[in-house]
C-alpha positions in Angstrom: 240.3 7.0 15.4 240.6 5.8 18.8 236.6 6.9 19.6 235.7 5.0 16.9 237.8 1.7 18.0 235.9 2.2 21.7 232.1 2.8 20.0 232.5 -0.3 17.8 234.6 -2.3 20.3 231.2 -4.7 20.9 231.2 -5.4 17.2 233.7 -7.7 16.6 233.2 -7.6 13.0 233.4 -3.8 12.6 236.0 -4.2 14.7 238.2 -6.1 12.8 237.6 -4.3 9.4 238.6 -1.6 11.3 241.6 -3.3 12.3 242.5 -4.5 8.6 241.8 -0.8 7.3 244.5 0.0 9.8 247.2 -2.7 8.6 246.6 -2.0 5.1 247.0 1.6 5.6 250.0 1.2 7.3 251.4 -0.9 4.6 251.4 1.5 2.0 252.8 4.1 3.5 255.7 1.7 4.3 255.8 0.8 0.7 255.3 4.5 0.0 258.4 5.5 2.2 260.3 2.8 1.3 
């Protein structure tokens, strides 16, 4: 995950798709655990 985050790091768009993949991903496994 991380070599992607560094190839696409000049993208700033990519980059922050990336970065809302990330949040929402990490927001249902909360909801999941929870």
């Amino acid at each position: 995950m991380l070599v992607f985050v560094i190839s696409y790091f000049d993208y700033p768009q990519v980059y922050f798709a990336l970065r809302i993949m990330f949040v929402l991903f990490m927001f249902q496994c909360t909801v999941v655990i929870v």
